[in-house]
N, C-alpha and C positions, 0 to 999 in steps of 0.2 A: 504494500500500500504506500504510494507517494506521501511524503510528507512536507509541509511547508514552513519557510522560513521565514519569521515576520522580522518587520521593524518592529525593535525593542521598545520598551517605555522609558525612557533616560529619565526618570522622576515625574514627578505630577504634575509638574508646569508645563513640562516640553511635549506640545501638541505634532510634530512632526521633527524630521533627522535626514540630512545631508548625507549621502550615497556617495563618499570621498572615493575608493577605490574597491573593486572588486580582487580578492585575492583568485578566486580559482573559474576557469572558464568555464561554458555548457559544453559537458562532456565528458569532465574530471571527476575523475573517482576520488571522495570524497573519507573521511571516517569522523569519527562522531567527537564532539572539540575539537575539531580542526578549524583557523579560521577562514572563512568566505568572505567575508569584507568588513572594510571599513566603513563606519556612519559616525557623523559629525551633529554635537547639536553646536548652538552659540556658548556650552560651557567648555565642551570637551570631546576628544576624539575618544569612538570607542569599538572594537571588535565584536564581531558577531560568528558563531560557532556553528557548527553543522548539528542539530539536536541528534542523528543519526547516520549511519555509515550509507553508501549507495554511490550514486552517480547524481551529479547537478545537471538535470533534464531542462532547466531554463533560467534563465532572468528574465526579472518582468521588470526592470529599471536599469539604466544606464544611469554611469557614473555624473556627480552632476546635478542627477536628482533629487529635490525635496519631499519628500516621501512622506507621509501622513502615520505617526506609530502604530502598533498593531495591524498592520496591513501587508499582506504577501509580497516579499522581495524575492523569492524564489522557491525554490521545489527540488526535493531531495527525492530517489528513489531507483527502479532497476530500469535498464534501457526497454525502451517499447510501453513503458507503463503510461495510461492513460490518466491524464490529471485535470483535464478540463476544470474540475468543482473548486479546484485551487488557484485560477488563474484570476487576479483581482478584476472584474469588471465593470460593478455599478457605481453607479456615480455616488454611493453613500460610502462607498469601501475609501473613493479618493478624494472623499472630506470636499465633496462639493467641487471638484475642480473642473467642471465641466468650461471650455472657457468661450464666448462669446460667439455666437454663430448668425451672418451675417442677415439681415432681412426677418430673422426669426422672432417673432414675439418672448417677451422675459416667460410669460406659463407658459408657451411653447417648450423652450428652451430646457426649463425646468424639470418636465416632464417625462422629456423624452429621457430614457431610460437604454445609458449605453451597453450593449451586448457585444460580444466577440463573436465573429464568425470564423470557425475555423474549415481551412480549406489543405484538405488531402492531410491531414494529420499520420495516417497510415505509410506515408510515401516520408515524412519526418520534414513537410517542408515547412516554410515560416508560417507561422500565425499570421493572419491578417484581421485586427478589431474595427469592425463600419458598425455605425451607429444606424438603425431603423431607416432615420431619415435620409444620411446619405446611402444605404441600401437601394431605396426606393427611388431615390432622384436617378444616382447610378443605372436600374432597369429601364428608367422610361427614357433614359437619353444614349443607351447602350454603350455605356462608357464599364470598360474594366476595372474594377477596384484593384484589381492588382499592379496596375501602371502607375497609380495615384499613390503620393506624398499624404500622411496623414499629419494634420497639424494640431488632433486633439490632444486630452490628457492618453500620455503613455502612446502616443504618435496614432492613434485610432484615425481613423478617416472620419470627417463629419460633414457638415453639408457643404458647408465652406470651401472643404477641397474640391468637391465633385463639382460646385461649380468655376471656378477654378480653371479643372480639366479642361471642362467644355467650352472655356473661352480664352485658354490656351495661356492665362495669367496666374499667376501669385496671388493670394490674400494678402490685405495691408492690416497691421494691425490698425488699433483705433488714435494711437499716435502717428502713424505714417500719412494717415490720410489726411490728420493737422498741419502736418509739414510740407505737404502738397501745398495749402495755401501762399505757403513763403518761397515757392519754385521747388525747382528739381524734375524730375522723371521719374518713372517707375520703372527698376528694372525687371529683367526677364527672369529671376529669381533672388531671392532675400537674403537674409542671413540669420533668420531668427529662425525657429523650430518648423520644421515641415518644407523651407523656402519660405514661412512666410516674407511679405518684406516690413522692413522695420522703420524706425525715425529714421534711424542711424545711417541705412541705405538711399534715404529719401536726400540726406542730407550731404553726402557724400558724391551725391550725384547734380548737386545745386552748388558745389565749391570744391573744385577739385586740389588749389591751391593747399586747403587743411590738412586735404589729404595725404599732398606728397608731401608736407611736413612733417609725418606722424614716423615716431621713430619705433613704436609700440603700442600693440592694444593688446586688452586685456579684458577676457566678459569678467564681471563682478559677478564670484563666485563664492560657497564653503561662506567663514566664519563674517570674513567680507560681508557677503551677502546677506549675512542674518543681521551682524550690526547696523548695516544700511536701513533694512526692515524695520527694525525697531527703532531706530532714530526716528525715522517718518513717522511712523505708529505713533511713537511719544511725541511728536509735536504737533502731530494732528489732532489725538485723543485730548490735550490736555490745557490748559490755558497760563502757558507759562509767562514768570514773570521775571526776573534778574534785580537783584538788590545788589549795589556796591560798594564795598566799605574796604575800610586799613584798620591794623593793628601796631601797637607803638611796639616794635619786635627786639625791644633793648632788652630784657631780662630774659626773652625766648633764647636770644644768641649768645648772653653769658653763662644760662645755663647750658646749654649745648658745648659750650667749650670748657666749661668745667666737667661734665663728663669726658670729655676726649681727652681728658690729663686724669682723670682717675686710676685707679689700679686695676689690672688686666681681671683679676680674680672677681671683682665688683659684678662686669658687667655692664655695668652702667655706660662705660666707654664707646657702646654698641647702638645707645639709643640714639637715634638722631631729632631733627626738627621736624621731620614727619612724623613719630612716633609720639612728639612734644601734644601734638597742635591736634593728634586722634584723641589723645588723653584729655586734652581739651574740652573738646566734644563732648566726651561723654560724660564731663561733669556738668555740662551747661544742659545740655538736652534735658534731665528731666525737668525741668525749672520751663519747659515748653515742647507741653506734650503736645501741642498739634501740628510740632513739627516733627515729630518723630509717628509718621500716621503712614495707612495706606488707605489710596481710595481706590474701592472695590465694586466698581457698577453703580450704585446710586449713595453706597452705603461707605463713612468714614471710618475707620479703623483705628482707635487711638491705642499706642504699645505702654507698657507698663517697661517692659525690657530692651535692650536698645540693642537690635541684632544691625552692626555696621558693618556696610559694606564700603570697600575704597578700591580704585581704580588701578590696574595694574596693567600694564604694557608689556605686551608678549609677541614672540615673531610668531603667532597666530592672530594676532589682533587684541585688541585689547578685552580683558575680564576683569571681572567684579566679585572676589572672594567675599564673605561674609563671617563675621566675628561674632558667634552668638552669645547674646549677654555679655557684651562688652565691659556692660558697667560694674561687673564682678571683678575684672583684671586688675591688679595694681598696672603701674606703670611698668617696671619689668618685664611682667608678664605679658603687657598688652604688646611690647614691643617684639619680644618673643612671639607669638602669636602670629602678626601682619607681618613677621620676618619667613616664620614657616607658611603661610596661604600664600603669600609672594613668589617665592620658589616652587613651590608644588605646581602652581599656575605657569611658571616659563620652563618646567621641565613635563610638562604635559601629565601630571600624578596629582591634581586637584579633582576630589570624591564632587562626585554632582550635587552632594547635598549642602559642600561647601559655597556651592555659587548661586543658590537661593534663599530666600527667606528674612532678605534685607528689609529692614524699616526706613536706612537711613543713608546715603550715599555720600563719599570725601574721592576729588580727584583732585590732585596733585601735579600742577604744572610751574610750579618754581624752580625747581631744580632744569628747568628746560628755559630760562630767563624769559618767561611770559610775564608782562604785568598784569594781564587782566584777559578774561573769557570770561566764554556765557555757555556753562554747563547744561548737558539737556539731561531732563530727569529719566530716572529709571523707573518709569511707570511700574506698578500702581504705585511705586512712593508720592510722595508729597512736596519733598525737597532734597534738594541736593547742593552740598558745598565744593568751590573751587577754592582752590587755593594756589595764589602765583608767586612769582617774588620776591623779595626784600629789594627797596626802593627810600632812597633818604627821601624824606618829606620836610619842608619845611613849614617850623612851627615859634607861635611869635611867644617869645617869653618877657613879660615887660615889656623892654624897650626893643628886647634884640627879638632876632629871630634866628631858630636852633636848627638843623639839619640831623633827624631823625630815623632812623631805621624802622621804615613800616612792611606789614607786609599785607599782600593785596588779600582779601575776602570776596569771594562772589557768591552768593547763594539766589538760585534756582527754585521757584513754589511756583507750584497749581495754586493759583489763585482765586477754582472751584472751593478750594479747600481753605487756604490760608490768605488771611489777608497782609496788605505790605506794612502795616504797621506790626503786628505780628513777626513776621519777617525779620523787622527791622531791632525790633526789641532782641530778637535771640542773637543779631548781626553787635549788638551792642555789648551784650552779656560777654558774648566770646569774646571779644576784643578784649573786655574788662578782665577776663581769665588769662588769655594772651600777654597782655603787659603786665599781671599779678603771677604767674605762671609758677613762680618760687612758693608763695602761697597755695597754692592749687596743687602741685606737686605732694607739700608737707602736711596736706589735709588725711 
């Protein structure tokens, strides 16, 4: 009996998984924990096993693909073995990704209900999936579904292509035909999935100059691709706001260099201004709990516990480890902590459940001599702090005026949630921890 290979669940959050590479081809004789591929969420790369021994009689995704969890990525079993009941087909199995078909009403669209038609399966040759409707267009204009490009989910044919065929053109997506407006041409085939044609083609074909300047392209792919996602996602879903403040960073950087002359055995010598200015945080945080919130569909979420999460730069893109129950760590400890999710994160050994469950987000671009950014929130939190670099400020003492070491604050709110005086007050608080920092330490 054939058996099927799904995409995993990489935790409770991760609704679908990045299809990075395939270890073994159709036709490989497999044994059971062997791996078959790699899937990627936006936390982590992870392997996927053979549940049992046999031969790999198919893929039903190519590398590349976004994949919906729990849903058949392939089929383990003995040559000749007949698997049809495994091969994912309906449009509820691909999480709705049926995608836009031209002239088609939206309940049309909805309705129709994609099927694979399999042809000569006995003879072992390729699958071919058409959907009802281009089925039926395909019979009454007697065009071969086997000549036709499919440009649906998992390259299906749908109505789109059949007409297409018949008028010897490409589908545009619904950005191509925008860019039509601004010139260009339509070529004789695309670049996007199936041929369709894309912006990209549209646009390439209206200024050829860009083109032969282009020393590199590259499709936005993997972890890329997800971050990209969810930027949009989070600045579309949410009504953000930017608040901009300084800290007098005179006692931040004396104590930091009194650590760095301490005794090796301490420890202490290890903590830096990063590690200063988390501890910070999470003394200020509870003193404003509705910055430490999440907003969940209609509903606010206020935390008692301050699971922080902070930004970490990795040559897979950037991640977001999380510190749970922050506000239990002394200072030591917290620094030990964000020193180990740091690493674990750039040597690709960060547990999936470390990179969820944040309340409260810190990214860190000082040490890159930023003076200032506009952090975008990590949905559903509420807020999110920047932190950039140490900049003398001047400041009028009496008569004179003094040149100061501050260092930049940005904080980031849904302003569904919090308002900027809100905001501004926790913007004040820290500051007030930041220039007392010796105090705050010794508490």
């Amino acid at each position: 009996m054939a058996t099927a290979i799904i995409m995993p669940r990489q935790g409770n959050t991760v609704e679908s998984c990045l299809l990075v590479e395939w270890k073994k081809s159709k036709g490989d004789k497999v044994s059971k924990g062997e791996i078959i591929c790699d899937v990627e969420t936006d936390k982590a790369v992870f392997e996927v096993e053979a549940p049992e021994d046999g031969i790999l009689l198919d893929k039903f995704f190519e590398e590349g693909d976004d994949v919906p969890v729990l849903t058949n990525i392939a089929v383990i079993g003995t040559d000749g073995e007949n698997y049809d009941d495994l091969i994912p087909s309906s449009s509820t199995e691909l999480n709705g990704a049926i995608e836009e078909t031209e002239g088609v009403k939206v309940e049309d669209k909805q309705s129709e209900n994609i099927q694979p038609i399999i042809t000569n399966t006995n003879k072992g040759e390729e699958k071919i999936g058409v959907s009802p409707r281009a089925k039926r267009l395909a019979n009454d204009r007697g065009i071969d579904v086997s000549s036709v490009v499919g440009s649906g989910p998992m390259n299906r044919i749908i109505e789109r292509d059949i007409i297409s065929a018949a008028t010897g053109t490409q589908p545009l997506t619904p950005a191509a035909r925008a860019a039509l407006n601004s010139g260009g041409s339509v070529p004789a085939e695309g670049s996007g999935i199936g041929g369709r044609v894309t912006s990209h083609d549209i646009l390439k074909s209206s200024n050829k100059i860009l083109t032969e300047d282009v020393i590199k392209e590259e499709t936005i792919k993997g972890v890329r691709k997800i971050i990209a996602d969810r930027m949009l996602e989070s600045l579309q879903n949410s009504a953000q706001l930017t608040l901009n403040s300084s800290a007098d960073a005179t006692a931040l950087l004396a104590l930091r260099e009194s650590f760095k002359n301490s005794a090796d055995d301490s420890n202490l010598n290890k903590v830096n201004v990063n590690d200063l200015l988390m501890y910070a945080v999470i003394k200020v945080l509870p003193n404003h709990l509705v910055i430490n919130s999440l907003m969940l569909d209609d509903k606010v979420h206020y935390y008692k516990n301050i699971h922080l999460g902070f930004a970490v730069d990795t040559p897979r893109g950037l991640m977001v480890p999380t510190i749970k129950n922050s506000q239990n760590f002394n200072l030591l400890g917290l620094s030990n902590e964000i020193k180990r999710l740091a690493y674990a994160c750039r040597e690709n050994k960060i547990e999936v459940d470390e990179l969820s469950g944040g309340t409260f987000t810190i990214t860190n671009l000082g040490n890159m001599g930023i003076d200032d950014f506009t952090p975008v929130l990590n949905i559903p939190q509420t807020a999110i702090l920047g932190i950039s670099c140490v900049n003398l400020k001047p400041i009028q003492s009496g008569s004179e005026v003094k040149f100061v070491p501050h260092i930049g604050l940005s904080l980031t709110i849904n302003h569904q949630v919090i308002d900027g005086a809100q905001g501004a007050r926790f913007l004040q608080d820290l500051a007030t921890a930041i220039k007392e920092i010796n105090l705050v330490v010794a508490i």
